[in-house]
Backbone bond lengths (Angstrom), bond angles and torsions (degrees), N, CA, C in turn:
res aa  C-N    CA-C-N  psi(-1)  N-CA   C-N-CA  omega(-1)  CA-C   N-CA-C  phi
1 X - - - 1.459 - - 1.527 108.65 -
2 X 1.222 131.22 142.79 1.113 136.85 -166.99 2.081 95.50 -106.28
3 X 1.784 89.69 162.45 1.250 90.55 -161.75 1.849 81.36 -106.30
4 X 2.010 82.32 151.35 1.177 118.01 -161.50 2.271 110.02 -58.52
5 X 1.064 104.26 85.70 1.634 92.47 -170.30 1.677 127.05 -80.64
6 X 1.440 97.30 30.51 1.139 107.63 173.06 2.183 101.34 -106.87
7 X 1.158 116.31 -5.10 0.877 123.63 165.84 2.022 116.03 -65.73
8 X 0.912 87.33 -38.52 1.930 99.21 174.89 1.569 108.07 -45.76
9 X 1.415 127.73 121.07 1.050 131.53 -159.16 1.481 131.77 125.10
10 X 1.618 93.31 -52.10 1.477 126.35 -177.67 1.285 112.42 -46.61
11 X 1.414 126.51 117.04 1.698 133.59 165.94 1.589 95.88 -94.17
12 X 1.517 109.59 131.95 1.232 118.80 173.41 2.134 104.07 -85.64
13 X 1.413 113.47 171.21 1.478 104.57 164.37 1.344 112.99 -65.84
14 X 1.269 125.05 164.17 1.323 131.59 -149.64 1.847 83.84 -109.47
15 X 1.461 100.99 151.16 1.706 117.00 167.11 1.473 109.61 -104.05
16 X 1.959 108.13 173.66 1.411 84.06 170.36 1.870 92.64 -131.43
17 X 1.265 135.05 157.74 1.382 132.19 -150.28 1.714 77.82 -136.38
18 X 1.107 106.34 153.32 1.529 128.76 -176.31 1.837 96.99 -127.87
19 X 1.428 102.81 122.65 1.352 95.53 167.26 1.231 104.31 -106.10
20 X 1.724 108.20 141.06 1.691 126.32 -169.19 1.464 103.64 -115.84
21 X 1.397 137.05 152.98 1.483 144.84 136.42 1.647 115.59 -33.67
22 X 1.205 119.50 -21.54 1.223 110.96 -160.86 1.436 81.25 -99.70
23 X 1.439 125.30 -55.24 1.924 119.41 -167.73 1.400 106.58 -67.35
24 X 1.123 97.08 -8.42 1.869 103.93 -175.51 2.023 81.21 -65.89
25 X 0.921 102.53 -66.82 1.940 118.86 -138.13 1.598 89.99 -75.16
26 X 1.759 124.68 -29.06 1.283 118.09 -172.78 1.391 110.41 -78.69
27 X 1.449 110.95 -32.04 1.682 116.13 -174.91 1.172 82.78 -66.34
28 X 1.890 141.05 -68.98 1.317 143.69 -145.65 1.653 103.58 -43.49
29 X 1.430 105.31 -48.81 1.288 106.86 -159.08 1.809 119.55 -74.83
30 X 1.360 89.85 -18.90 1.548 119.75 -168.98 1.604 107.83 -81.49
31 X 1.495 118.16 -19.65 1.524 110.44 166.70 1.391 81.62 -129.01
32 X 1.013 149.84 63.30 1.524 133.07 101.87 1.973 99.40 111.91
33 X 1.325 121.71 -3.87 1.374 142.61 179.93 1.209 108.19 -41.71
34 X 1.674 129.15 111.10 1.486 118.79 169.04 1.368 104.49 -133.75
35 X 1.726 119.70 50.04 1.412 130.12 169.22 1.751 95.13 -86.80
36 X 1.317 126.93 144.19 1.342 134.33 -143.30 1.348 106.40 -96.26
37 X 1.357 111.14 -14.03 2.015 142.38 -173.94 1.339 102.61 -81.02
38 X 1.499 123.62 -32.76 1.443 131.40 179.51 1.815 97.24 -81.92
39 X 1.349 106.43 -13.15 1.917 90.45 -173.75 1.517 104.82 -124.11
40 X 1.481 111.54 15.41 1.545 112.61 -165.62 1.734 112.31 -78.02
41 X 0.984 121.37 122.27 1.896 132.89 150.64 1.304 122.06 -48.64
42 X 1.420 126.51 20.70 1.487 127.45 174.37 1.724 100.63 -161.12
43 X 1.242 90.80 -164.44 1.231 111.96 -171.77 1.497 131.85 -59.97
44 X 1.349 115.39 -9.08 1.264 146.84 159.78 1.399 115.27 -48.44
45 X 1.616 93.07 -44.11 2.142 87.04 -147.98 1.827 97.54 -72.04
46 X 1.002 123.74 155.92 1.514 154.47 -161.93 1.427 117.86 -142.11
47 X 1.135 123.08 129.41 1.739 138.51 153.62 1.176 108.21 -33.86
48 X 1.743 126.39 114.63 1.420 102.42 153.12 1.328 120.98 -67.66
49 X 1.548 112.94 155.15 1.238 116.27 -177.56 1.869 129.93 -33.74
50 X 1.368 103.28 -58.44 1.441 117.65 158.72 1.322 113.31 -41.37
51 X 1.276 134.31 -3.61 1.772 123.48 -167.34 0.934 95.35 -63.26
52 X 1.697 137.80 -57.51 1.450 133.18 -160.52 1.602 115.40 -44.97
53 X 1.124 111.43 -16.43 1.660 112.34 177.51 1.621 103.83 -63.19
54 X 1.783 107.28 -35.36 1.759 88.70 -169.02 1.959 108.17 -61.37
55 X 1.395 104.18 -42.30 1.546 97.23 -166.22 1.849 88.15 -81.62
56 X 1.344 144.60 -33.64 1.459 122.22 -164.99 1.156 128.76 -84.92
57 X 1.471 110.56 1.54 1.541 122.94 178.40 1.910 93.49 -119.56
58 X 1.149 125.87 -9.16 1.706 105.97 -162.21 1.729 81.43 -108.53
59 X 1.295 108.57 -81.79 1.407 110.25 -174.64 1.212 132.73 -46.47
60 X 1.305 126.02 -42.91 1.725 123.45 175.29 1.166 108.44 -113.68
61 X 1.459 134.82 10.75 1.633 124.19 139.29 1.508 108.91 -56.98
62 X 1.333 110.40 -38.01 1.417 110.01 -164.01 1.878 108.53 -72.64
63 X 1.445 95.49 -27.49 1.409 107.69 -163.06 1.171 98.03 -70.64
64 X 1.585 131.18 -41.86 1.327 122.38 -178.37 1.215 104.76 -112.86
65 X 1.299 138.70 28.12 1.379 131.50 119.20 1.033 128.49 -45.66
66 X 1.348 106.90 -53.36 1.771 119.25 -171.63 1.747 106.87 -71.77
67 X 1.358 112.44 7.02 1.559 97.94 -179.59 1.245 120.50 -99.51
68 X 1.958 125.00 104.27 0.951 144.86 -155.34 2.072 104.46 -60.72
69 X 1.344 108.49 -4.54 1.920 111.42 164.74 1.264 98.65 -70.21
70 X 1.224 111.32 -49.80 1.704 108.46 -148.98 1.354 111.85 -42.57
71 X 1.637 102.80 -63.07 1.436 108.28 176.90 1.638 96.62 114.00
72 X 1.425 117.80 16.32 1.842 120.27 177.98 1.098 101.87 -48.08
73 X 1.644 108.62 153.63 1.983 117.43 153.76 1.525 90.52 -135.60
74 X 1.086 91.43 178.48 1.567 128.19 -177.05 1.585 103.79 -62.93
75 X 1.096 137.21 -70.88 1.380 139.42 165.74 1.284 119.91 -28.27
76 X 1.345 127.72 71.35 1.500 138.44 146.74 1.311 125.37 -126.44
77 X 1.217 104.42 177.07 1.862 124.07 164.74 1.246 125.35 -132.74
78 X 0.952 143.33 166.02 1.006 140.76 157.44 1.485 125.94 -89.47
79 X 1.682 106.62 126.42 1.386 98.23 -172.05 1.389 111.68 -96.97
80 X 1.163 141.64 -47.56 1.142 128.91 -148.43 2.137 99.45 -171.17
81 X 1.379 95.28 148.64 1.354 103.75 -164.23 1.652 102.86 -127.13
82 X 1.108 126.21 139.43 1.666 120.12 168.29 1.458 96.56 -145.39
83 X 1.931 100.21 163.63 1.521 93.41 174.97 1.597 95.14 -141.35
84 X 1.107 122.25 -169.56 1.340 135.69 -172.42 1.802 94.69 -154.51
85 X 1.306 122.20 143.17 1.168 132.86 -173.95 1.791 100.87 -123.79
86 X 1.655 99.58 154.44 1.654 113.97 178.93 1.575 93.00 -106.14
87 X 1.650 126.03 -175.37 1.117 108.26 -135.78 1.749 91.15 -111.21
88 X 1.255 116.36 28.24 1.575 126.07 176.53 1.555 117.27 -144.74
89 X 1.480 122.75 119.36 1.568 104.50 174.27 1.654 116.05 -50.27
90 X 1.750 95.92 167.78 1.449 94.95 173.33 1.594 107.58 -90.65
91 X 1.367 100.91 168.21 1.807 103.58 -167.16 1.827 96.03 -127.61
92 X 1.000 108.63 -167.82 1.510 121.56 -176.36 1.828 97.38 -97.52
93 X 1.308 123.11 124.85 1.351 127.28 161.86 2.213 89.10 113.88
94 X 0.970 107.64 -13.11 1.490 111.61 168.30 1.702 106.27 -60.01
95 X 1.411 115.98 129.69 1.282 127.24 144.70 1.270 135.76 -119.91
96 X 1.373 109.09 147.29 1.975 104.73 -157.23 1.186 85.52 -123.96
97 X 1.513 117.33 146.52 1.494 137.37 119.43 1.470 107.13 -35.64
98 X 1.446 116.21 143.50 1.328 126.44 167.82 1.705 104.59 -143.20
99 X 0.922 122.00 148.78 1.311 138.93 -151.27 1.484 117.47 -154.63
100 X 1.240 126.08 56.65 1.603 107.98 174.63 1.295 124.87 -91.19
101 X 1.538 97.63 166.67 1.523 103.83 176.21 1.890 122.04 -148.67
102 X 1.218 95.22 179.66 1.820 85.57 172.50 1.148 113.70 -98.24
103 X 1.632 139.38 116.98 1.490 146.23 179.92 1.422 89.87 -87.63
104 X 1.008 146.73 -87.21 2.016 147.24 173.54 0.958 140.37 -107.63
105 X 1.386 111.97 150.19 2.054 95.29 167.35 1.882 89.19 -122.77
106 X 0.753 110.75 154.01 1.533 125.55 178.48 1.524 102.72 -134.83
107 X 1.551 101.38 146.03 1.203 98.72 162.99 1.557 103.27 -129.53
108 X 1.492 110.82 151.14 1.657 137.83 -161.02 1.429 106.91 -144.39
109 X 1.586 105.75 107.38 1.508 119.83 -159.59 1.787 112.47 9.06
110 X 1.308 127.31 -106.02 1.993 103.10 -174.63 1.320 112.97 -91.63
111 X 1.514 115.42 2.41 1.312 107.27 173.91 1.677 114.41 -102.46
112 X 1.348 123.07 173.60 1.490 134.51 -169.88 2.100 99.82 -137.90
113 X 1.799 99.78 122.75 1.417 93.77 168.26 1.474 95.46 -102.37
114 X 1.279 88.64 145.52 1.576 119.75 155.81 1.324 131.68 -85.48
115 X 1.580 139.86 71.24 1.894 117.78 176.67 1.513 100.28 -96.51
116 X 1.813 75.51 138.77 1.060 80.80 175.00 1.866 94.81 -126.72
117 X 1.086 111.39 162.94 1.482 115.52 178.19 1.965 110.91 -118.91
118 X 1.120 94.42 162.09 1.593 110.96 -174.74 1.389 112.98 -143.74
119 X 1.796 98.52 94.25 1.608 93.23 170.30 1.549 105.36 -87.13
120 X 1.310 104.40 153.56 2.104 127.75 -171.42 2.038 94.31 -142.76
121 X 1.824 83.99 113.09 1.490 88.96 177.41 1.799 89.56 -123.72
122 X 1.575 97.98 145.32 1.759 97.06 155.59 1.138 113.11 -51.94
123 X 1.188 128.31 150.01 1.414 151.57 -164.61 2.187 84.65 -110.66
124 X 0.729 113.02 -42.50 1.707 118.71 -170.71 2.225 106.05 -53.34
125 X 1.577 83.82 -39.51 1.583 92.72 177.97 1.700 126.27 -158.83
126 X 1.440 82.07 19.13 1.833 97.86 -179.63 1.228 117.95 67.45
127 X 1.116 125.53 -9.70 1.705 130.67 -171.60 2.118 104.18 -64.25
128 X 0.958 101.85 162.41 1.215 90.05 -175.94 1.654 123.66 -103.17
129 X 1.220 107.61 141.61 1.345 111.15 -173.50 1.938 117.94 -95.29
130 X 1.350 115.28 -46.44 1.479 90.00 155.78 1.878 84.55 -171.34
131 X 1.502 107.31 153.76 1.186 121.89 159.81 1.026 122.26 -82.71
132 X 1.296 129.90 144.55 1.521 134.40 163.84 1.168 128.29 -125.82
133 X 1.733 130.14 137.75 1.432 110.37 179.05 1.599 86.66 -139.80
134 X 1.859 88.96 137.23 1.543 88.82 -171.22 2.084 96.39 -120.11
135 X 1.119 104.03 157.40 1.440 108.98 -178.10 1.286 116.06 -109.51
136 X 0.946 127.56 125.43 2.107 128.42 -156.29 1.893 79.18 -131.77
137 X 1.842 98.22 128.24 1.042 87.61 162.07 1.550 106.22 -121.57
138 X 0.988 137.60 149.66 1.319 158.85 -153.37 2.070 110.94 -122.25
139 X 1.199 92.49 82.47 1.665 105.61 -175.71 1.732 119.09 -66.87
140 X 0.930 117.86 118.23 1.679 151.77 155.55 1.686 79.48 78.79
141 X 1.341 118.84 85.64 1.597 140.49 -169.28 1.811 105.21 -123.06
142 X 1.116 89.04 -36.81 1.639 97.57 -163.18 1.320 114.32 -82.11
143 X 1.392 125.06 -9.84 1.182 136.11 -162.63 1.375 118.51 -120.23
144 X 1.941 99.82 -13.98 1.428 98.33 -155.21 1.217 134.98 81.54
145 X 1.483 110.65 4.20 1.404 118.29 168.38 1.298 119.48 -105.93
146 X 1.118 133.05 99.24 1.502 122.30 -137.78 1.963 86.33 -141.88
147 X 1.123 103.47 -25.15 1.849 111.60 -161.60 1.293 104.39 -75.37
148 X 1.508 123.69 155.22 1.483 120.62 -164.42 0.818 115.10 68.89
């Protein structure tokens, strides 16, 4: 079954993500990070750049996964990830607005991409903390061959 492309457009409700010291240091540790700002006890420590992957691939993949229009299955990958940054890292005690939505669905001989993007603003002053657009590809989608 092919996914629904009248869905493209669609802003889901927005979440709100709490950044912690501890997800700071678990993401850090989890791609391999040994800049000293990712492990700091004061005022120092900082988001690596990549953090936005924990809330833009966990939380609003799921959010517009779960939307019974789309027409999702189980059969994907993930293709491709980009971010855009606001003009300060995020820190521990930061909370964002998150906001996703569907930017496209394409279809590419039996498969269909999905981007979707994720704007993340401080909640402290709305400014923005980083964009994300992630690419879900969705295998033998386009054709209706989706089974197996």
């Amino acid at each position: 079954m092919a996914l629904n492309a009248d869905r493209v457009g669609t802003v889901y409700p927005a979440f709100v993500y709490e950044v912690s010291r501890e997800k700071i240091r678990e993401y850090a540790t989890a791609v391999g990070e040994s800049d000293p700002r990712y492990f700091a006890d004061d005022d120092e420590m900082v988001a690596p750049p990549t953090f936005a992957a924990c809330f833009s691939i966990g939380n609003a993949l799921r959010t517009v996964l779960d939307d019974p229009q789309l027409g999702a299955h189980p059969r994907l990958v993930h293709g491709s990830q980009s971010f855009t940054y606001g003009d300060r890292p995020m820190r521990p005690g930061d909370v964002l607005r998150c906001e996703p939505s569907i930017v496209s669905i394409t279809p590419r001989g039996d498969n269909e991409f999905l981007v979707i993007a994720l704007e993340a603003t401080f909640v402290s002053d709305e400014t923005l903390a980083a964009r994300a657009e992630s690419t879900i590809v969705f295998l033998g989608s386009a054709n209706g061959s989706d089974a197996g």
